[in-house]
C-alpha positions in Angstrom: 200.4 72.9 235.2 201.6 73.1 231.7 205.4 73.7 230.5 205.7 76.5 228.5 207.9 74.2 226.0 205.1 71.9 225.9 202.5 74.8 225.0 205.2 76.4 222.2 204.8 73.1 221.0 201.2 72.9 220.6 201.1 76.0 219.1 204.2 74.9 216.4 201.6 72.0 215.4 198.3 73.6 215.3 200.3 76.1 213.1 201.9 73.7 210.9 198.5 71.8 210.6 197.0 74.7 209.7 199.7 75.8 207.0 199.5 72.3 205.5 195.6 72.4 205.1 195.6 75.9 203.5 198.4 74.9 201.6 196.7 71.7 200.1 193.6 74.0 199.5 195.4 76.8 197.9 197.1 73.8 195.3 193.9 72.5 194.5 191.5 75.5 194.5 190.9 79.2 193.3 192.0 81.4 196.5 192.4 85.0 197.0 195.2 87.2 196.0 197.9 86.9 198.7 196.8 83.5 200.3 200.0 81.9 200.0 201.6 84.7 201.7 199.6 84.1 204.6 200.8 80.2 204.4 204.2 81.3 204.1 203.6 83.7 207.7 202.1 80.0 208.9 205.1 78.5 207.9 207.5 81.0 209.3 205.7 80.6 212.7 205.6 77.0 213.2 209.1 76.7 212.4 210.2 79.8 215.0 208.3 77.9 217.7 210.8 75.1 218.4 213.4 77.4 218.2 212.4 79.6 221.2 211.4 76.3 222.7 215.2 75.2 222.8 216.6 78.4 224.5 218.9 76.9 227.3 219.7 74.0 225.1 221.3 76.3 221.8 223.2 79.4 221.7 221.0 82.6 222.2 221.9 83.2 218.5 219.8 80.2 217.3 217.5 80.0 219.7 216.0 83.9 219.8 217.9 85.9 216.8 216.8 83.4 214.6 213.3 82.7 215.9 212.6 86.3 215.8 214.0 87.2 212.5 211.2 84.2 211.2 208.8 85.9 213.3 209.2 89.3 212.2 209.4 87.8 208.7 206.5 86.0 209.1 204.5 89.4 210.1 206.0 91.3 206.8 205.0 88.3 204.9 201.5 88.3 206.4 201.1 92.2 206.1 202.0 91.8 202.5 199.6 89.2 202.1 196.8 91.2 203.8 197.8 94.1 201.4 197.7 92.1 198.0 194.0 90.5 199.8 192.4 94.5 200.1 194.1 96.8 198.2 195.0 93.6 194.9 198.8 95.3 194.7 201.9 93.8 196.6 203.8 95.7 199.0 207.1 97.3 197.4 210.2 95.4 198.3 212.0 97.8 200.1 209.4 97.4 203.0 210.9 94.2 203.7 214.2 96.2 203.7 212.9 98.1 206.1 210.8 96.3 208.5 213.4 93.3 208.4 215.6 95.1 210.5 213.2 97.2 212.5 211.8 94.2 213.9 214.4 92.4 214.4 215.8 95.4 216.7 212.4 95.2 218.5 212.1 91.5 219.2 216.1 91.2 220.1 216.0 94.4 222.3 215.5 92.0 225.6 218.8 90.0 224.7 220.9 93.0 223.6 219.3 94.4 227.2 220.8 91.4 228.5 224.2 92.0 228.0 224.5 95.7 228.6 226.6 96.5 230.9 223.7 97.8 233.6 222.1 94.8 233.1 225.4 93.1 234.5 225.9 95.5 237.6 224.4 93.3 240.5 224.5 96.4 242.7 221.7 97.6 240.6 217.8 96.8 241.4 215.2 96.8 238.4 213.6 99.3 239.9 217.0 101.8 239.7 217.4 102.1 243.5 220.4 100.7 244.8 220.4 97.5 246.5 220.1 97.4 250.1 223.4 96.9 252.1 224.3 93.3 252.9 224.8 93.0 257.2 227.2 90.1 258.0 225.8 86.9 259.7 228.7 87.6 262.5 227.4 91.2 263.7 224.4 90.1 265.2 224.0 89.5 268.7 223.6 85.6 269.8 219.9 84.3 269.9 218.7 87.8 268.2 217.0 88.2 264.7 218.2 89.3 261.8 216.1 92.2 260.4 216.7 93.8 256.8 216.9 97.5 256.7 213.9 99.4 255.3 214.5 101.4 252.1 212.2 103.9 251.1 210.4 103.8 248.2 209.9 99.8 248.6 206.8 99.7 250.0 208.0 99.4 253.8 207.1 101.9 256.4 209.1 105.0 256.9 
């Protein structure tokens, strides 16, 4: 079974193999309006890759605000280049103003989730029901199993 490390970093080189071969073709020929754009979201992709490859290793600051900020950088950069490619006109600059931190808040909503304070309560289930009270090892009669209680709602018989 693969790592998922080792698959981010097949993807980081197919994309930075990719970037380079587009971006020796758009040196050397006549391309499209907006190709190198789409390099530049290429680029932006294959250099986020390793960075959410080292989460564990690097602060959570490096390793997923930053990758995502490239990401979501990388997707303004590549919607601008599809809209230069159809339409011939850039995108203004104040969409990258805009989408910039819009992203951002949608790609770093899992680590600011995180560190809520909900997210910290260990009383709390994901599901929203509390968690099911805790018997001590001592209560239970010699030789006899253990059972857990049965909450509703959790797919055990009522």
């Amino acid at each position: 079974m693969l790592d998922i490390r080792t698959l981010m970093a097949a993807c980081m080189l197919a994309y930075a193999l990719f970037a380079a071969v587009l971006l020796y073709f758009w040196r050397t020929e006549r391309t499209y309006p907006g190709f190198h754009l789409l390099i530049g979201h290429l680029i932006l992709l294959a250099i986020s890759y390793p960075l959410l490859a080292l989460r564990g290793t690097v602060t959570d600051l490096v390793s997923v605000v930053a990758a995502n900020i490239l990401m979501v950088l990388g997707l303004v950069l590549l919607f601008d280049g599809l809209t230069q490619f159809f339409t011939g006109r850039r995108i203004s600059r104040a969409y990258y103003l805009v989408l910039l931190p819009a992203g951002g808040r949608v790609f770093c909503a899992p680590l600011c989730h995180r560190h809520s304070p909900r997210a910290r309560d260990p009383r709390q289930q994901p599901d929203g029901l509390p968690a099911p009270p805790v018997v001590p090892k001592g209560d239970a009669e010699p030789g006899r199993r253990q059972r857990a209680p049965s909450v509703p709602g959790r797919g055990h018989a009522v």
